[in-house]
C-alpha positions in Angstrom: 92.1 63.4 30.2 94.0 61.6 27.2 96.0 59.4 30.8 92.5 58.4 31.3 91.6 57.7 27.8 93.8 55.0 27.4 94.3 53.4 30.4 90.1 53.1 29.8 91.2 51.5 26.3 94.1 49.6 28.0 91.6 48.1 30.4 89.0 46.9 27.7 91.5 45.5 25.1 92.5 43.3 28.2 89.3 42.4 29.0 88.7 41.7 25.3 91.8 39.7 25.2 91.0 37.5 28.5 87.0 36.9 27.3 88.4 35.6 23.8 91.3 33.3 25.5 88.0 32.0 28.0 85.8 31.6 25.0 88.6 29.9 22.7 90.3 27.6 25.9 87.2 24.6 25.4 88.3 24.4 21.7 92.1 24.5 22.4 91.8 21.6 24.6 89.1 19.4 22.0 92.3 20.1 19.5 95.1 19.1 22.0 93.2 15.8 23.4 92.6 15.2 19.7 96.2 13.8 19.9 96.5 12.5 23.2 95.6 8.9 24.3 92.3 8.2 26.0 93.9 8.1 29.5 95.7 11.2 29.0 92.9 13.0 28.4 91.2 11.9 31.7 94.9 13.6 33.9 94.2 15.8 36.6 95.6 18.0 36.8 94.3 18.4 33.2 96.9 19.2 30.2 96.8 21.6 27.8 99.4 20.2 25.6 99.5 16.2 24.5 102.9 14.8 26.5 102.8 12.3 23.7 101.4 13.5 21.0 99.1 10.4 18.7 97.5 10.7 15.5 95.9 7.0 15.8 92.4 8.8 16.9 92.1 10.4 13.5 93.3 7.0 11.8 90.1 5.0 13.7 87.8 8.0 13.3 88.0 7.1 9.7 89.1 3.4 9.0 86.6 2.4 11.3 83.7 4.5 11.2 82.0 6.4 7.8 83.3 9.6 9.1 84.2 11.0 5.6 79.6 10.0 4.8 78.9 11.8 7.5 80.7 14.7 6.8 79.6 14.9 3.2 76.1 14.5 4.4 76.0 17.3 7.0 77.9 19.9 4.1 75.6 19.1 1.2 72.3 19.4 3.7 73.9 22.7 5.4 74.8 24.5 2.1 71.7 23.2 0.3 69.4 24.4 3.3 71.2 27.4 3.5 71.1 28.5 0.3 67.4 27.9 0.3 66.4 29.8 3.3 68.9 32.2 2.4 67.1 32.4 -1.1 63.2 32.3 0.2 63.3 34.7 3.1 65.2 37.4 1.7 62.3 36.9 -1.1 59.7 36.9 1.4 61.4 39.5 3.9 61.4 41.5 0.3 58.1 41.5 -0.7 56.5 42.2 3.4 59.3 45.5 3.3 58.5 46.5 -0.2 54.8 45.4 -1.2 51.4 46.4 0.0 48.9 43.6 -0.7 45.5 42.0 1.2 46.2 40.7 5.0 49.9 41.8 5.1 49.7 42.8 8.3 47.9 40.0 9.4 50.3 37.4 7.4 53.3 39.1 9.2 51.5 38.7 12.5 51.4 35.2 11.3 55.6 34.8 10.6 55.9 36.9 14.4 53.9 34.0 16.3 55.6 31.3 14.1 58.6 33.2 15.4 58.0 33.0 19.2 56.9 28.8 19.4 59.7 26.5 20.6 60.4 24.0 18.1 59.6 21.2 20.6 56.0 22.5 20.3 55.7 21.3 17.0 58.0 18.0 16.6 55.8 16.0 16.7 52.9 17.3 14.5 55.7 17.7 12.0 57.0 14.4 12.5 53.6 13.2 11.6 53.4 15.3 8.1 56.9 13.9 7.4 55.9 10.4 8.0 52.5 10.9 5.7 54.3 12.4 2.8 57.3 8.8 3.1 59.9 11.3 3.6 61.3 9.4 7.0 65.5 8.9 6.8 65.2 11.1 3.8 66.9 14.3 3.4 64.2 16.5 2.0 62.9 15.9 6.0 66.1 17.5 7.2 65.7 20.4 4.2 61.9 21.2 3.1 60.6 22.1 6.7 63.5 25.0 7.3 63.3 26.2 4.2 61.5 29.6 5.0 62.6 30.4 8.7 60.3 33.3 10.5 63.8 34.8 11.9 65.2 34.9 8.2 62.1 36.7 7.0 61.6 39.0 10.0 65.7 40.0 10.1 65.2 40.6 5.9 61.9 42.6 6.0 63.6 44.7 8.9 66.6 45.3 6.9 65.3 46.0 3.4 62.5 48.9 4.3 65.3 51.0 4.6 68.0 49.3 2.3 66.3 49.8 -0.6 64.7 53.1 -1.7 61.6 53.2 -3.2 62.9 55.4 -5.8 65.1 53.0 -7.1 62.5 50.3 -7.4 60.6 52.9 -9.7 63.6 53.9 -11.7 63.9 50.2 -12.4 60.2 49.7 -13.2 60.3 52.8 -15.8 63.4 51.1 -17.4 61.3 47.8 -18.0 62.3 45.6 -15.4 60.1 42.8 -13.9 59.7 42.7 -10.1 61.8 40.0 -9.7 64.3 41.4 -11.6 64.2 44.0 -8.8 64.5 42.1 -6.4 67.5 39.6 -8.0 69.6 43.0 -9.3 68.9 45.8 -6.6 67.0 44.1 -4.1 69.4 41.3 -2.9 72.9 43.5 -3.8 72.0 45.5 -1.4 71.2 43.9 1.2 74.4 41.9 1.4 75.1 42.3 5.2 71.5 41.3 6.5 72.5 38.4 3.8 75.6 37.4 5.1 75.0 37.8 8.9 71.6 35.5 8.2 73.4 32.9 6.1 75.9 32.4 9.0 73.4 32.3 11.6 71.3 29.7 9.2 74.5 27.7 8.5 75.5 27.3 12.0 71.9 26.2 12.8 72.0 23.5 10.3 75.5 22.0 11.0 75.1 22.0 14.5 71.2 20.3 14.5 70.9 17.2 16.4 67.7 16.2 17.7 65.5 16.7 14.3 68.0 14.2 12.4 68.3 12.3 14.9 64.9 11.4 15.3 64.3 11.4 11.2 67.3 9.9 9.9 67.4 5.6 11.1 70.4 4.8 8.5 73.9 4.5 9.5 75.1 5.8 6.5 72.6 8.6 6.4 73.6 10.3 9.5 74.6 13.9 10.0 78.0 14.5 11.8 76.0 15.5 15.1 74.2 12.5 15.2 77.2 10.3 13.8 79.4 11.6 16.8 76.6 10.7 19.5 76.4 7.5 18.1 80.2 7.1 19.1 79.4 7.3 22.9 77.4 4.1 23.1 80.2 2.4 20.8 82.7 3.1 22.9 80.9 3.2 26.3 82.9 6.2 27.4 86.2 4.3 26.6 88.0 6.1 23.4 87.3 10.0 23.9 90.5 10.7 21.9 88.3 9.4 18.2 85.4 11.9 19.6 87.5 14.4 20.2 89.3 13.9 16.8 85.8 14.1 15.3 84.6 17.0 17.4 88.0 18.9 16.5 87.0 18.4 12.2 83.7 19.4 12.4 84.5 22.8 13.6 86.5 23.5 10.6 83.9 24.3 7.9 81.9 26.8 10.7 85.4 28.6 11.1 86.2 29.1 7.8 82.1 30.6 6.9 83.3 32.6 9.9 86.4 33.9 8.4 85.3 34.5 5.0 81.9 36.6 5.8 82.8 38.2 8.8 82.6 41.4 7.3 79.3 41.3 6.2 78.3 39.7 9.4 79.7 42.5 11.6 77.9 45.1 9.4 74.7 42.9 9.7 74.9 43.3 13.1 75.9 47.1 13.3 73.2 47.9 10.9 70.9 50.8 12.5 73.5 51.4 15.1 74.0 54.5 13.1 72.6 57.7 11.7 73.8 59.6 9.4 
């Protein structure tokens, strides 16, 4: 019984092991053509490993284009959204778990349809609110609309009914605390893995947005890294994939390292309900 024990546990670790090498080979090879000339990266059979290894593509990526801009830009509007929606639907997911008030139920309904409607559905009548309020190639267009995302709400609401026991929210009351004192010391303290797995989920939706900026922003200067990296395929009419790769390989950095850092809490966002005591 224990023979067939581990050979089962032999068998999945390999599986593991293969999935992650077919899941990590794409990035490998953005890295490694990173330093390879542009013909080299188009040899077939394809290379893994640069046969002569460049760093010219990184030089051009930034002495010719505003790289460095466009990264700033997409960090400051990630983190600042982030930290927003991060901020607003734990506060809202908070007060739907926690609070009974007129047309709740109803209100929720509301955040569950907003929930299921594509975004397509409703670019355009947003493009026409951020157009009447002069916010076009702005970046409170690329922040202020994403702000409160149904998801976000839905994921906190979920998690904080049984995060955070009513008991505790009356002990804090009889001690004099405000409700949003509640909600800043117990409230959001514990509910640091629905937190963390939501903040990664919102940061990667941000860095990696394309079509919204690129239909807002019109600036050069303005653009996000998504956009800015498009905008390198009609410069270069398919010609210099070596300063797009070099550009692809950098922006993957900051979404690795969030990765790193909270993957703990992201794991434990994820196992969360899986089990009972």
């Amino acid at each position: 019984m224990k023979g067939n024990t581990l050979f089962l546990q032999v068998i999945l670790y390999l599986l593991l092991i293969g999935g992650a090498i077919f899941m990590l080979l794409p990035l490998f090879w953005c890295v490694s053509s990173s330093f390879k000339p542009s013909g080299e990266i188009f040899d077939y059979p394809p290379t893994l490993l640069p046969k002569h290894p460049i760093s010219d593509n990184y030089v051009q990526l930034f002495s010719r284009f505003p790289y460095h801009k466009w990264y700033v830009n997409s960090v400051f509007i990630t983190v600042s959204l982030t930290a927003l929606s991060v901020f607003f639907c734990s506060l809202a997911g908070f007060a739907f778990a926690k609070y009974r008030f007129a047309f709740q139920k109803a209100l929720f309904a509301v955040v569950m349809a907003a929930l299921m409607i594509p975004f397509q559905v409703i670019l355009i009548p947003l493009y026409v609110v951020i157009m009447k309020l002069g916010w076009m190639n702005t970046y409170y267009a690329l922040v202020v609309p994403f702000m409160a995302s149904p998801f976000g709400i839905f994921l906190m609401r979920q998690f904080m009914i049984s995060a955070i026991p009513n008991e505790l929210m009356e002990s804090a009351r009889l001690d004099g605390c405000s409700e949003f004192k509640i909600f800043w010391h117990f409230a959001l303290p514990l509910s640091r893995p629905a937190l963390g797995a939501f903040a990664i989920y919102q940061f990667v939706f941000s860095w990696n947005s394309f079509l919204w900026p690129l239909i807002v922003l019109s600036e050069t200067q303005k653009y996000t890294l998504p956009v800015g990296l498009q905008s390198l395929f009609g410069i270069f009419y398919l010609k210099e994939f070596g300063v797009i790769m070099a550009g692809s390989a950098l922006m993957v950095i900051p979404v690795v390292l969030l990765f790193v850092a909270m993957q703990k809490h992201f794991v434990s966002g994820l196992t969360v309900g899986a089990i009972k005591e």
